[in-house]
C-alpha positions as CSV (number, residue, x, y, z in Angstrom):
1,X,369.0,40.5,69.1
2,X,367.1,38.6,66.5
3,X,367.8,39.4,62.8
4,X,365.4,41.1,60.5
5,X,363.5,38.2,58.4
6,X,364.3,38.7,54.9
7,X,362.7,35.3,53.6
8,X,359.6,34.7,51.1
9,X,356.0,33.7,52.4
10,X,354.5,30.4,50.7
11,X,351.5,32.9,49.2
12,X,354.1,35.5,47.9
13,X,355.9,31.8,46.5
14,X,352.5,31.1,44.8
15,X,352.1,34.4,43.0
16,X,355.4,34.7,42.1
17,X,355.1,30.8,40.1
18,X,351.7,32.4,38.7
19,X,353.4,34.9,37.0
20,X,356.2,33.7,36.0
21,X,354.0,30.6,34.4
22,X,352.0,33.4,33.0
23,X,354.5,35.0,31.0
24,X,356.0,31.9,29.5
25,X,352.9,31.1,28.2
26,X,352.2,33.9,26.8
27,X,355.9,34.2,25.4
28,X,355.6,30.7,23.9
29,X,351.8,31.4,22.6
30,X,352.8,34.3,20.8
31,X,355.5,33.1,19.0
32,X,353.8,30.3,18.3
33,X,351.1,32.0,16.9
34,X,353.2,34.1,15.1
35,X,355.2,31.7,13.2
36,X,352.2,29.4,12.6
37,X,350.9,32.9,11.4
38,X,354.2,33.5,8.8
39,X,353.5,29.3,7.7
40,X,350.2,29.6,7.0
41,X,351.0,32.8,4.7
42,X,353.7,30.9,2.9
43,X,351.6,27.8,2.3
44,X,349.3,30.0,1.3
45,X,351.0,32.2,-1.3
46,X,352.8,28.8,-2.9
47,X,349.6,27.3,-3.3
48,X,348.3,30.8,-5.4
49,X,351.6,30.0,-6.8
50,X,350.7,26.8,-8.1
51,X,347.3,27.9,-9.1
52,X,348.6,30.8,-11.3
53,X,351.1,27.5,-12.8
54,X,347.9,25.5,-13.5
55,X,346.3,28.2,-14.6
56,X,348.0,28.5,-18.0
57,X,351.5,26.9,-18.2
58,X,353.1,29.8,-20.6
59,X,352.5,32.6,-17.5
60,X,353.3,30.5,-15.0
61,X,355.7,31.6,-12.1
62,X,359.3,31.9,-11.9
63,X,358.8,29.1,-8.5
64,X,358.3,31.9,-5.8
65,X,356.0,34.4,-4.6
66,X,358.3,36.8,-2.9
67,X,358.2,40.0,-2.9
68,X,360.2,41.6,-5.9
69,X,360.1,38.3,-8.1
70,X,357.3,38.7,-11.3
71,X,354.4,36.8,-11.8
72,X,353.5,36.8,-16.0
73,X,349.8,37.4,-16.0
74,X,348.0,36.7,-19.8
75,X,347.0,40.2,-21.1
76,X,350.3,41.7,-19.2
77,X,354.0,42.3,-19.5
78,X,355.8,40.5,-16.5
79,X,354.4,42.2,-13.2
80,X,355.9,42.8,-9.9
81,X,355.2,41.5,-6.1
82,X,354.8,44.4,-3.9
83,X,353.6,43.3,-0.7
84,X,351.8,40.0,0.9
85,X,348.7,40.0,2.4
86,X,346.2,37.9,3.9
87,X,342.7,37.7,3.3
88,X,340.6,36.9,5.6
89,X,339.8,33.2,4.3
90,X,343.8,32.1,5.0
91,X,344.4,32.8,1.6
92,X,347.4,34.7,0.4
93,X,347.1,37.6,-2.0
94,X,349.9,39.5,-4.3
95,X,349.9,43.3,-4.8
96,X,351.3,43.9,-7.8
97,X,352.6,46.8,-10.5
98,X,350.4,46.2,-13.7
99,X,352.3,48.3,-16.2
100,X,350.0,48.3,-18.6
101,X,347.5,49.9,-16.4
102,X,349.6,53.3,-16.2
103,X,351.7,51.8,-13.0
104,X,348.8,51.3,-10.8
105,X,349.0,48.6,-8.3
106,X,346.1,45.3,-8.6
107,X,346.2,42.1,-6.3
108,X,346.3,38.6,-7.1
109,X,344.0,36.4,-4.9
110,X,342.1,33.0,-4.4
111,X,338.2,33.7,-4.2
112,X,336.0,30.8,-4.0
113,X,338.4,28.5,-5.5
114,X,338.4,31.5,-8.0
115,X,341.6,32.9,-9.7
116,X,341.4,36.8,-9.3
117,X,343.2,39.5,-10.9
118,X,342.0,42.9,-9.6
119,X,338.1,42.7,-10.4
120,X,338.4,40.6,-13.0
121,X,338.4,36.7,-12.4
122,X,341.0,34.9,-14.7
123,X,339.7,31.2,-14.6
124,X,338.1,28.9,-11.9
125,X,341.1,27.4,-10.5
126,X,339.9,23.6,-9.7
127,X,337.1,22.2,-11.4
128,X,336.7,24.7,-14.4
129,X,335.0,24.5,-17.5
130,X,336.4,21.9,-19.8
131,X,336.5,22.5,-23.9
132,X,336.6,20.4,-26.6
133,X,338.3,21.2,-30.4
134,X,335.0,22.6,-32.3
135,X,333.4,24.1,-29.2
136,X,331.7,27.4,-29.8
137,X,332.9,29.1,-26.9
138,X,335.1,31.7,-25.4
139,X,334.1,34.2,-28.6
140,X,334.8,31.5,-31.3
141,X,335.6,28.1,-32.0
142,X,337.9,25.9,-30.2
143,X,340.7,24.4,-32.7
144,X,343.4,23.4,-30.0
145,X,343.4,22.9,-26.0
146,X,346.3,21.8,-23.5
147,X,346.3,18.7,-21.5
148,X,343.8,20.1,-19.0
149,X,341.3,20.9,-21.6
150,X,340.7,24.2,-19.5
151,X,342.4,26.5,-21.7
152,X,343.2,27.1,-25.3
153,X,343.2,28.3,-28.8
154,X,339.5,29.6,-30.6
155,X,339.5,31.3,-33.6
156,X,337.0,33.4,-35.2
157,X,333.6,32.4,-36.7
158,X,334.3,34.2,-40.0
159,X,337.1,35.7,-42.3
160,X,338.5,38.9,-41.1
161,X,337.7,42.0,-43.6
162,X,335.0,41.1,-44.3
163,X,336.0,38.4,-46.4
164,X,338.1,40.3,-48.3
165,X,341.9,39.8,-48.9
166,X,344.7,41.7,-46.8
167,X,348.3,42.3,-47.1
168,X,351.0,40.9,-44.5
169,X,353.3,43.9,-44.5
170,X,352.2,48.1,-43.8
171,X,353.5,48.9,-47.0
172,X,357.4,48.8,-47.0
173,X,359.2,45.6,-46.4
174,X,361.7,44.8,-43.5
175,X,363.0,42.2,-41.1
176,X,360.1,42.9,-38.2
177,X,361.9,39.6,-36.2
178,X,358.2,38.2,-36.0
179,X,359.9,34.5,-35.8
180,X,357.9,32.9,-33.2
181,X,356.1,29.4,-33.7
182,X,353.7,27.1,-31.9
183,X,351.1,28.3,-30.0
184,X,350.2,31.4,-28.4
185,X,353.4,32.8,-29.5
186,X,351.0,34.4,-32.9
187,X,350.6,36.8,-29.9
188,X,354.1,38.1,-29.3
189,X,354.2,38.1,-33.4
190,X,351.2,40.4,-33.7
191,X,353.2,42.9,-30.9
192,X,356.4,42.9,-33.4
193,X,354.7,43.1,-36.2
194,X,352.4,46.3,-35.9
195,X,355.2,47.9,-33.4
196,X,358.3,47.4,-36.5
197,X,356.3,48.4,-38.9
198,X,355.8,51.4,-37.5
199,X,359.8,52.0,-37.6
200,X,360.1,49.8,-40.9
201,X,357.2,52.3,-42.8
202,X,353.6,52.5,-42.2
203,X,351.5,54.1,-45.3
204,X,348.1,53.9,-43.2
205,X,346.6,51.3,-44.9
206,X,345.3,48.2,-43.1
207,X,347.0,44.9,-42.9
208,X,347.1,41.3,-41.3
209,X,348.3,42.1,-38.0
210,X,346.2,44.8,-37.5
211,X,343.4,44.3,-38.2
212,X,343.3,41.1,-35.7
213,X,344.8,43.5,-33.5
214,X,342.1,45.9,-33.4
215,X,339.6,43.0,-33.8
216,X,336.2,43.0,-31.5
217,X,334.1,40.3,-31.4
218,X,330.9,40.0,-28.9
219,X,329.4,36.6,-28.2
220,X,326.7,35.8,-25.7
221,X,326.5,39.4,-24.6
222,X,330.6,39.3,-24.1
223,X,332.6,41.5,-26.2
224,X,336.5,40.0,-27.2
225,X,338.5,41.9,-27.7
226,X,342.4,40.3,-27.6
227,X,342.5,38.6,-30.8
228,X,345.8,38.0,-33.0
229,X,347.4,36.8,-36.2
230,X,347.9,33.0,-35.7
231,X,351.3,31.9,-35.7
232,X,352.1,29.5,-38.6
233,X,351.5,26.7,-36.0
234,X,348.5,27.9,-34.8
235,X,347.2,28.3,-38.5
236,X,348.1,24.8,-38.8
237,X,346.3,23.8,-36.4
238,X,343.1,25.4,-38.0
239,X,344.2,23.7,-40.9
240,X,344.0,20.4,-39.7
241,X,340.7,20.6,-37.7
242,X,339.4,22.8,-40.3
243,X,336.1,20.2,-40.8
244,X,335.1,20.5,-37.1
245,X,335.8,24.2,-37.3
246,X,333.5,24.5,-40.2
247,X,330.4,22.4,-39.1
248,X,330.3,24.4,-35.9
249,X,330.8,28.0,-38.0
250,X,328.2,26.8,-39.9
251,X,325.8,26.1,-36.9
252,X,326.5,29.6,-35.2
253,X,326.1,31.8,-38.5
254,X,329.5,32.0,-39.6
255,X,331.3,30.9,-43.0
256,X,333.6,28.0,-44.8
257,X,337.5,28.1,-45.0
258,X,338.3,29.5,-48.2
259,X,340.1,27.0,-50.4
260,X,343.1,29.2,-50.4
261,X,345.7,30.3,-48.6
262,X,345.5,32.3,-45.1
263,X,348.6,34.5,-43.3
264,X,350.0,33.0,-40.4
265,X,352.4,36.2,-38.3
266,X,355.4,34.0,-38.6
267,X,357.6,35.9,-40.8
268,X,360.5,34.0,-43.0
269,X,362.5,36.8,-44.6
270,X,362.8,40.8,-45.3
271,X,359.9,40.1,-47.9
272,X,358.2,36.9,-47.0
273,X,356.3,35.4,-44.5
274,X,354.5,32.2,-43.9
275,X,351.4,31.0,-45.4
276,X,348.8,28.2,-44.7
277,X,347.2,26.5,-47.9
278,X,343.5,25.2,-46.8
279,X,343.0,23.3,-49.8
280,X,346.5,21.5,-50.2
281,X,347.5,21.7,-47.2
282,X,351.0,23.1,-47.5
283,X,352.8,25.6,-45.7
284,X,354.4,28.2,-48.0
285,X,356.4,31.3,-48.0
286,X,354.8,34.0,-49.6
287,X,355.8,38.0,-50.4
288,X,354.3,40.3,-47.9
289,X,352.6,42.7,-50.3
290,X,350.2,39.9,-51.7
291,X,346.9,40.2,-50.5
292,X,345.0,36.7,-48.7
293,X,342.4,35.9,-46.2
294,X,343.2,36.3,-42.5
295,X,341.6,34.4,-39.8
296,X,342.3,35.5,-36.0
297,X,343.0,33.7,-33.2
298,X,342.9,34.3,-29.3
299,X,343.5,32.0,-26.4
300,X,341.7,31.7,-23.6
């Protein structure tokens, strides 16, 4: 009696090979996908990385984009990766915490070679707008820019006040620890300054840091409105390109350096802080109650 056959036709052979060719490639397709999927989203977010670097070297990056590192953004404290997503251009984009926008979330993105943060687009990431020192631009003259001539210092057209002569301090002296120098740091000095004189004793009346604070400037139909009490650096600066600043304050209805001396928010004691002399030349301490011109800065 003949055994039952048991054995595998050369069709049922065939099918079997089909499908087991079938699901190896779509095994190794996948995954393939899938981690050319995760490189292309890490290429992507170190390249914003690098953008947000060449952007403006003082808020760069700490080196990484992952989630839980902070990204310094001009304008904010230090804000926090939420989450990675891709747009649908291959480029990366960051959700973030902006604390200063009452902890709502805002992404970080690459649009059209475009640096943007929430709606608002920070700078053009390759091939931007150069400046040059006298430039009327960016809601003032430019008196200083960094090696890629993208971004900078301007400062006013005009003499805070008016034109009329302001104190330093709020009315009581005090260590504020306002210390820093060079530039952009007249920024962090503004922040101390009004913020410790709050603590040290403010009597309500106007002074340096303050009024640049609370400064609004609108040029070519844009109103600016994040201007600061130059650092003594940064009034330097002004100092020594004061001539080009001039002939172009001149040309766009503004007004001369005084031949005097102008604040810087660099403080040097309890009772002094550092002065700019535009007709010598000389950087002086002088007492925070004395009242001199002020000329604000912002950077851009």
């Amino acid at each position: 009696m003949p055994l039952p056959q048991f054995g595998v036709t050369m069709k049922t052979t065939k099918y079997i090979f089909a499908f087991c060719l079938f699901a190896f490639i779509f095994v190794f397709t996948t995954t393939f996908a899938q981690e050319a999927n995760q490189t292309t989203k890490e290429l992507a977010t170190k390249e914003l990385a690098t953008k947000v670097q060449q952007r403006d070297s003082r808020n760069g990056t700490d080196g990484t984009t992952a989630v839980g590192n902070k990204i310094k953004i001009r304008g904010t404290s230090s804000v926090v990766i939420l989450k990675i997503e891709e747009e649908t251009n291959g480029a990366a984009s960051l959700i973030m915490n902006d604390k200063n926008n009452f902890g709502s979330n805002k992404k970080l993105f690459n649009a059209d070679g475009n640096l943007m943060w929430g709606g608002d687009q920070l700078s053009t990431v390759s091939g931007g707008t150069t400046y040059s020192v006298g430039d009327f631009a960016q809601g003032g003259i430019v008196f200083w820019v960094d090696e890629t001539a993208e971004h900078g210092l301007v400062c006013t057209k005009e003499d805070q006040n008016g034109g009329s002569l302001i104190r330093w301090y709020a009315g009581t002296n005090g260590n504020t620890q306002a210390r820093g120098d060079g530039p952009f740091s007249g920024e962090m000095n503004t922040s101390i300054i009004i913020s410790a004189q709050v603590a040290i004793g403010d009597d309500g009346t106007t002074y340096a840091a303050r009024v640049c604070s609370e400064l609004q400037v609108t040029e070519g139909g844009k109103t600016y409105g994040d201007w600061y009490l130059p650092s003594k650096q940064e009034i330097n600066l002004m100092y020594i390109n004061k001539a080009t600043i001039n002939t172009t304050a001149e040309a766009n209805s503004g007004h001369l350096f005084a031949a005097s001396s102008y604040w810087s928010s660099t403080e040097y004691s309890n009772s002094f802080a550092w002065t700019q002399q535009f007709n010598s030349g000389n950087l002086n301490a002088n007492n925070k109650n004395i009242a001199i011109f002020v000329r604000a800065v912002r950077a851009f």
